[in-house]
C-alpha positions in Angstrom: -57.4 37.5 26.5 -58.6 41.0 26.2 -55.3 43.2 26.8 -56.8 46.6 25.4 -54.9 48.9 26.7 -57.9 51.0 29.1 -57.4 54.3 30.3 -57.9 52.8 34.2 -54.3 51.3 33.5 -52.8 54.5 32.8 -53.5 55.7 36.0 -52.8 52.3 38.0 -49.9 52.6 35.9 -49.0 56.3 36.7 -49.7 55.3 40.6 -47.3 52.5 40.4 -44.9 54.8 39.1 -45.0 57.1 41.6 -44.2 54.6 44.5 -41.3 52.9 42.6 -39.9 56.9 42.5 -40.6 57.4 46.1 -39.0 54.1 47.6 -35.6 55.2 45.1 -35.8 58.5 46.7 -35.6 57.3 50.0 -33.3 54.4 49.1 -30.9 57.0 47.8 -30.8 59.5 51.2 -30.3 55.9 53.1 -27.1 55.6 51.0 -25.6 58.3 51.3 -26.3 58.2 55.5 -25.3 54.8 55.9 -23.3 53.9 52.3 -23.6 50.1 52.4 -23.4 49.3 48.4 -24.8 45.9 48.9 -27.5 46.5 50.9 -28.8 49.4 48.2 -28.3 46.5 45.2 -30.7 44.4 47.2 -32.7 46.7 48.2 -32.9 48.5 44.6 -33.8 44.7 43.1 -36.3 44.7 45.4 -38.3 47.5 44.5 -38.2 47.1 40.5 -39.3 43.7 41.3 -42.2 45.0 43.1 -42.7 47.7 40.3 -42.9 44.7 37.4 -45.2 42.4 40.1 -47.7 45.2 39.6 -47.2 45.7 36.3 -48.3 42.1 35.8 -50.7 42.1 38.1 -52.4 44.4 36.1 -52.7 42.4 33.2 -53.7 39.2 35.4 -57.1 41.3 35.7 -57.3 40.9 32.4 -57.0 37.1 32.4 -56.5 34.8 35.2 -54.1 32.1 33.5 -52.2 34.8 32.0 -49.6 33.3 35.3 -49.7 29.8 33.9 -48.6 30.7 30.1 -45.9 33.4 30.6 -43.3 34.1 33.4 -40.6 37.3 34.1 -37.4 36.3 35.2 -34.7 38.6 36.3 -31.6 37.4 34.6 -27.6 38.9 35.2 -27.0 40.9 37.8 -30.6 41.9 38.4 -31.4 38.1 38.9 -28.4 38.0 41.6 -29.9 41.0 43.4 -26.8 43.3 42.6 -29.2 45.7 40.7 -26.8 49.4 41.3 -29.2 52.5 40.7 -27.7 52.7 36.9 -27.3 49.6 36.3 -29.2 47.4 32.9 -32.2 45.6 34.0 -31.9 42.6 32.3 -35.2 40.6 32.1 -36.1 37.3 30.1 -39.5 36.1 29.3 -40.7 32.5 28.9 -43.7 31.4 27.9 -44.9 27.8 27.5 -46.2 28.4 23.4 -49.8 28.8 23.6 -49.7 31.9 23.5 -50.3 33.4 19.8 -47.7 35.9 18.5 -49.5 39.2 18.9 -50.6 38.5 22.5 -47.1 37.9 23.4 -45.7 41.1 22.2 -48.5 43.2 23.7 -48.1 41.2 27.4 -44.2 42.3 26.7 -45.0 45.7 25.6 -47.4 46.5 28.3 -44.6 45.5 31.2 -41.7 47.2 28.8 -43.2 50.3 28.1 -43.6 51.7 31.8 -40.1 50.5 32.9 -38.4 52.7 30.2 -40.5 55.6 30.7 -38.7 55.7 33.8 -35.4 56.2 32.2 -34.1 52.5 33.0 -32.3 50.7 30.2 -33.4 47.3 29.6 -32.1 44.4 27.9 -34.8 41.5 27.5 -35.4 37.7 25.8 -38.3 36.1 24.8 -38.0 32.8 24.5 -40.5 29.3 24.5 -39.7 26.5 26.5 -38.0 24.6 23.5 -36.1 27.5 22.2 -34.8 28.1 26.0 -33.4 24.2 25.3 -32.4 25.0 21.8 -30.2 28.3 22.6 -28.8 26.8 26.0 -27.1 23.9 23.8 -25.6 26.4 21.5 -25.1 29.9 22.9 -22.6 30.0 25.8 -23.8 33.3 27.4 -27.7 32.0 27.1 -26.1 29.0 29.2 -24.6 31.4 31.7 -27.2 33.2 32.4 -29.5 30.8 33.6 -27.3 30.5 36.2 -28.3 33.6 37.6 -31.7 33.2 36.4 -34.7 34.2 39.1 -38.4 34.0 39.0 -40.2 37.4 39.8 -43.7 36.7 39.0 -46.0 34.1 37.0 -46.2 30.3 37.7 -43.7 28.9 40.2 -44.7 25.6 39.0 -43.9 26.6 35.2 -40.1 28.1 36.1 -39.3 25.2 37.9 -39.8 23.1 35.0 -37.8 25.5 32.7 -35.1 25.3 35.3 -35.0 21.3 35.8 -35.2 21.1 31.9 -32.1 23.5 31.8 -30.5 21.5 34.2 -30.9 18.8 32.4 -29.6 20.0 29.2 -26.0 20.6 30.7 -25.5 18.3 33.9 -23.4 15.8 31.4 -21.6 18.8 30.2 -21.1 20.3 33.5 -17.5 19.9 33.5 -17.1 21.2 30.0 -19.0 24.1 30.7 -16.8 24.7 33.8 -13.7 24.8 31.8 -15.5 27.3 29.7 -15.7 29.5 31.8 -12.5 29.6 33.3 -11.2 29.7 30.0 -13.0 32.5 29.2 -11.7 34.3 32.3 -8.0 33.5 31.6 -9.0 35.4 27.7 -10.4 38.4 28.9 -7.4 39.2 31.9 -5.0 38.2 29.1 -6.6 41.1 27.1 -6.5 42.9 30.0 -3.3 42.7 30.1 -2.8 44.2 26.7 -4.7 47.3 26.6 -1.5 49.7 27.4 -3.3 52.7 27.5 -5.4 51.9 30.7 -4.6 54.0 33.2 -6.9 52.8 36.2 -7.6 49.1 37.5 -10.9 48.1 36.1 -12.7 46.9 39.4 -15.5 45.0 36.9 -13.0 43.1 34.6 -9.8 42.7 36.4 -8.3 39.6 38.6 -10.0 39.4 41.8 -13.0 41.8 41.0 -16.5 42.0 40.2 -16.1 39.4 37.4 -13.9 36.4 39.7 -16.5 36.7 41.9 -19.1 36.1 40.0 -17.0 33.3 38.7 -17.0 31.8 42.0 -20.5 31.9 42.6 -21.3 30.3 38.9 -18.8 27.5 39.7 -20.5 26.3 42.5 -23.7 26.4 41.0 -22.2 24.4 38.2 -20.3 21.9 40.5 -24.2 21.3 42.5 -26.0 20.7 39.0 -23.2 18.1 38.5 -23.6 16.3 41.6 -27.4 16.9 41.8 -27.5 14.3 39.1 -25.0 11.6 40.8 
C-alpha cells in the first residue's frame, strides 16, 4: 500500500475542509432560527461523518482493500449521533491484523491530522479484532462503549463480525454487566450528592439527566443482546 502523502491530497484535503466549514456555518444560523438541539447533534454527526468518509476515501485511491482491513467507528456520543458543536469526537479504529505497524499509524495519521487542524478534540482507539475481545472482558468502559459503537466507513461485513464477536463475549454476562451499570449510576449521584460546593444542577451527571438517559438506552441494548441469544 503506497500511502505517500502527495501534494494532490493536500488540496482534496483542503477542499474537503472547506465544505465541512461551510455546512457548520450554515448548520449554526439554522440553530439559532429554529434552536432544536437534537436535530443540530444529528445533523453535526452527520457532517463529520461525511468529512472522515472523504478522508478515507482518499486513501482507498491508494489501495482498494484498504475497506476490508481497517474500519472507523464513531464511538460515545458521536456514535449515538448526539455530536454538540464542542463536543469530543470520539473515534475507535479496528483493523483485522494484517496490517503491519507502520501502515496502521500512517492510515490513522492521515484521517487524524485534518480533523484536528480543524480545531476538534479527538479521543481515539486502535484496537485488532482480538484485543477488541481482550479489553471488552476486562475494561468496563471498553464494554460500554460498544454499546454505542457505529460503523462510518470500511467493510460492513468486517464490523459486523467485530460486533457479533462482542456480543458474544458478554451475552452470558449480560445481567452482570447490567447491574454494573446501575451500580455505577447509584456511585456517581451518591458523589453527587457530596460535592457541597455545587451551586447549579449538573444537567450531564445528575438524576434524570443526560447520563439516566443514556442509561436507559444502554439497558435495553443490554436486555436485546440477552435475549438475542435465548
Amino acid at each position: 500500500m503506497n500511502l505517500l502523502f502527495e501534494q494532490n491530497d493536500e488540496k482534496k484535503i483542503i477542499n474537503i475542509k472547506k465544505k465541512l466549514q461551510k455546512k457548520r456555518e450554515v448548520l449554526e444560523k439554522d440553530f439559532f432560527k429554529k434552536p432544536l438541539g437534537f436535530r443540530a447533534c444529528k445533523t453535526n454527526s452527520h457532517i463529520i461523518d461525511e468529512y472522515i468518509i472523504e478522508l478515507y476515501s482518499i486513501l482507498k485511491t491508494k489501495d482498494q482493500r484498504l475497506s476490508e482491513q481497517i474500519i472507523v467507528c464513531a464511538v460515545g456520543g458521536y456514535g449515538r449521533r448526539h455530536l454538540a458543536p464542542y463536543s469530543d469526537l470520539d473515534l475507535l479504529f479496528l483493523h483485522n491484523s494484517k496490517l503491519n505497524s507502520e501502515i496502521l499509524e500512517e492510515i490513522i495519521k492521515f484521517i487524524l491530522y485534518p480533523i484536528w487542524d480543524l480545531g476538534l478534540n479527538v479521543g481515539h482507539a486502535v484496537r485488532s479484532e482480538n484485543e477488541s475481545s481482550q479489553l471488552i472482558k476486562k475494561d468496563h468502559i471498553i464494554k460500554t462503549s460498544m454499546l454505542d459503537a457505529r460503523l462510518v466507513c470500511g467493510s460492513k461485513s468486517l464490523f459486523n463480525k467485530f460486533i457479533s464477536n462482542y456480543k458474544k463475549n458478554i451475552s452470558g454476562q449480560a445481567r452482570i454487566f447490567f447491574k454494573e451499570k446501575v451500580t455505577e449510576r447509584n456511585k456517581r449521584l451518591l458523589n453527587l450528592n457530596s460535592d457541597f460546593f455545587r451551586n447549579e444542577p449538573n444537567i450531564k451527571e445528575n438524576s434524570g439527566t443526560i447520563r439516566d438517559i443514556n442509561l436507559i438506552f444502554w439497558a435495553l441494548k443490554i436486555i436485546e443482546i440477552f435475549y438475542s441469544k435465548k
